[in-house]
Backbone bond lengths (Angstrom), bond angles and torsions (degrees), N, CA, C in turn:
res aa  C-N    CA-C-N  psi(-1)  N-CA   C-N-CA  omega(-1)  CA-C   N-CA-C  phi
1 X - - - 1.445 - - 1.521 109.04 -
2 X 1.289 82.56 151.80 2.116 84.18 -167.58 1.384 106.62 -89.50
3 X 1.611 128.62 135.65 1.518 128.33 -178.11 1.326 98.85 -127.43
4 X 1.460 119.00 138.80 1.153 114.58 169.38 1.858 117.31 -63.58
5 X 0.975 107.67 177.98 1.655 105.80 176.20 1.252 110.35 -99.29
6 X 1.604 148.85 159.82 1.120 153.18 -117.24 1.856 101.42 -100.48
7 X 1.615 86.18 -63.86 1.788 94.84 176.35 1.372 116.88 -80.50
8 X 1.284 116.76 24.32 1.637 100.58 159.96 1.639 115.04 -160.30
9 X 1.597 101.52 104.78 1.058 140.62 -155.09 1.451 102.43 -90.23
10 X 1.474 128.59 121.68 1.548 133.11 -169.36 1.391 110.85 -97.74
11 X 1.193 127.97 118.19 2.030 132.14 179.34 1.012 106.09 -118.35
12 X 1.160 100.26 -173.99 1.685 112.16 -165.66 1.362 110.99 -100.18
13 X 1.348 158.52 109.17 1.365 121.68 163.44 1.537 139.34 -44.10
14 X 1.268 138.10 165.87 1.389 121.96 160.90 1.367 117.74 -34.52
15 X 1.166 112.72 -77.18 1.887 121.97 174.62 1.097 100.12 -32.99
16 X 1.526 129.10 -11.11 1.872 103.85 -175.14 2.241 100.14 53.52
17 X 0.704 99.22 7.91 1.907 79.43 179.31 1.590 105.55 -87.13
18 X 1.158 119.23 -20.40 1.799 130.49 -176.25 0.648 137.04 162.56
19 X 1.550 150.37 171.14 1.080 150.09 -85.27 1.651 85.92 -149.89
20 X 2.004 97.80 145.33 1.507 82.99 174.49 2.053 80.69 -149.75
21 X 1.299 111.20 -178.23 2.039 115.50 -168.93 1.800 69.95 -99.80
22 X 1.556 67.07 145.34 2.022 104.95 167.94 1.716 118.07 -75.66
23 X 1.207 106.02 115.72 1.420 111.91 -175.84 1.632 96.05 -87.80
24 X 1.660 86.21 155.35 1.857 121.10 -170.26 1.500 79.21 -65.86
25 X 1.645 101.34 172.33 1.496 124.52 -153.29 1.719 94.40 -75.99
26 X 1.672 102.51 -60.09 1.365 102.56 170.06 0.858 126.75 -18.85
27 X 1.730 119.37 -76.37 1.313 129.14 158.00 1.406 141.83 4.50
28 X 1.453 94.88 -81.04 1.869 114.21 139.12 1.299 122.33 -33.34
29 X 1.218 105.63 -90.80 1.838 98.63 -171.32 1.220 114.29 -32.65
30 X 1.910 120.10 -48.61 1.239 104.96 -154.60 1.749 106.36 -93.10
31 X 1.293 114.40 7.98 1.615 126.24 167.62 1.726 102.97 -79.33
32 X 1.421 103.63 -39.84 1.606 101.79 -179.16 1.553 122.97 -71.26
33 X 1.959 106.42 -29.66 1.426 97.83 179.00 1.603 106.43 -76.54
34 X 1.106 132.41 -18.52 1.568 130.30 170.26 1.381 124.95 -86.98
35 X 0.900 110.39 3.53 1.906 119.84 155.07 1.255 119.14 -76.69
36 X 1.072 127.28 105.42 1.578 164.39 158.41 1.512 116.29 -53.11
37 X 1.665 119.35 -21.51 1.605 106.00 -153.25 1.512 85.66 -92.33
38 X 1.097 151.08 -2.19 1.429 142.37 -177.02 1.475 103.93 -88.07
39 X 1.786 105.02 -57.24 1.587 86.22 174.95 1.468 134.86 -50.99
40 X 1.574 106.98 -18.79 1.294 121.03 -141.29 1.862 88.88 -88.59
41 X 1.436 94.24 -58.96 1.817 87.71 148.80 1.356 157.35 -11.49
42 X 1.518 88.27 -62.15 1.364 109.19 -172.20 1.906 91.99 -68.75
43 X 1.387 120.20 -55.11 1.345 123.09 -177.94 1.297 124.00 -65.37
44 X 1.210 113.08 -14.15 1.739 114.83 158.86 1.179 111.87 -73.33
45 X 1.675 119.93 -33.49 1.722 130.69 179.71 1.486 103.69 -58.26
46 X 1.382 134.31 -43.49 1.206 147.64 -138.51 1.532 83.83 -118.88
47 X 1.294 151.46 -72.50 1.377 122.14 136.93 1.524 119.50 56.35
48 X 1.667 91.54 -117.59 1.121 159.04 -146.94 1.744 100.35 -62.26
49 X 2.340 90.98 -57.50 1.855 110.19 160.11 1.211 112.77 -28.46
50 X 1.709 109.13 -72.59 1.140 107.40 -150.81 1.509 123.89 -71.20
51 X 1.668 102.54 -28.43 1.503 99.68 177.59 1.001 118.84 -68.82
52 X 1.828 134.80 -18.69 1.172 124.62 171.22 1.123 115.37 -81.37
53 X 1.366 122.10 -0.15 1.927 106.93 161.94 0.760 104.87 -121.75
54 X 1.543 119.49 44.68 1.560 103.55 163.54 1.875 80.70 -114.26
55 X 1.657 124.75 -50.47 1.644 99.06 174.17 1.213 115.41 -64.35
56 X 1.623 140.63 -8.37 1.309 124.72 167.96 1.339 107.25 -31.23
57 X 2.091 93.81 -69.37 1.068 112.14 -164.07 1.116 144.31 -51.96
58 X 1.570 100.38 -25.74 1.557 138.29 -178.86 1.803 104.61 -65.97
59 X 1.364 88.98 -44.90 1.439 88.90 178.76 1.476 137.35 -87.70
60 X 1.359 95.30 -22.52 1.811 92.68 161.55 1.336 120.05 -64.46
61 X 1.631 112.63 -29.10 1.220 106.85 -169.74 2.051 114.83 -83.63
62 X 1.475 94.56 -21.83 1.168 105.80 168.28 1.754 111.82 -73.27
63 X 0.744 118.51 -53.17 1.692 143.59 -170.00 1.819 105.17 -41.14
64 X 1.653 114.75 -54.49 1.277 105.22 168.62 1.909 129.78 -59.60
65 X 1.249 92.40 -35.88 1.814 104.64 -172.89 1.458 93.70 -75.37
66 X 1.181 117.29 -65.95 1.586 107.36 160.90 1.573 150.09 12.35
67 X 1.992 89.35 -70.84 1.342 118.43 168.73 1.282 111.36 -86.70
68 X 1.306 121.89 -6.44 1.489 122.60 170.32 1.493 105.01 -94.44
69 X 1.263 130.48 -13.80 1.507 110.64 -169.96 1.614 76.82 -109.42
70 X 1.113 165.08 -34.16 1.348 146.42 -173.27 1.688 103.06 -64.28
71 X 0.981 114.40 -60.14 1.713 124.09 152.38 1.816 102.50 -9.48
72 X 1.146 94.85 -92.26 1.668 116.15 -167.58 2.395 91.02 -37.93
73 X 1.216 83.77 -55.99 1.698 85.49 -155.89 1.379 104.71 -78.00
74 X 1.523 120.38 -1.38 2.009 118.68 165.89 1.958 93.49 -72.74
75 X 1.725 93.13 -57.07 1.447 93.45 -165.66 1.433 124.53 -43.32
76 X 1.252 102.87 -48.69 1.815 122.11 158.31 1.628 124.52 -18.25
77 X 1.419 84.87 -74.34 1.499 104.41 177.75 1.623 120.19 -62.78
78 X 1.655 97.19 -52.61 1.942 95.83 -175.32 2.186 97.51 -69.08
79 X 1.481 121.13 -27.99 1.273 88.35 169.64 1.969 126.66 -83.43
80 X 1.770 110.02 7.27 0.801 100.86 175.73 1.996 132.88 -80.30
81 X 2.060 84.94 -5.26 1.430 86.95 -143.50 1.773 76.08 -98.79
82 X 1.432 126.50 163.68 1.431 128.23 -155.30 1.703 104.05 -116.68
């Protein structure tokens, strides 16, 4: 039966497409402090925040005058019709 050998351990890549050997710890850490796609994340997340309260915001403030000019232009109409 086939065993792999001790020091070289088979993972997955991200892509899942294949297989690549396990890097020393060093390795790691210092591949992890130069990875970017998390921050890069995090600032699309924060993004993403702000534009939705800014049309929240947009819209409450729009949203009352709104319901007042639909108001104004039913009243309009139902006293126009005889």
């Amino acid at each position: 039966m086939w065993k792999p050998r001790d020091d070289f351990v088979m993972t997955r890549t991200m892509r899942g497409a294949g297989l690549r050997r396990e890097e020393s710890g060093v390795t790691a850490i210092h591949r992890f402090l130069k990875d970017e796609s998390g921050a890069t994340a995090i600032e699309y997340g924060l993004i993403a925040a702000l534009i939705s309260i800014a049309v929240i915001t947009g819209a409450l403030a729009v949203g009352g005058s709104l319901g007042d000019l639909y108001t104004m232009v039913s009243s309009k109409v139902t006293g126009a019709i005889p």
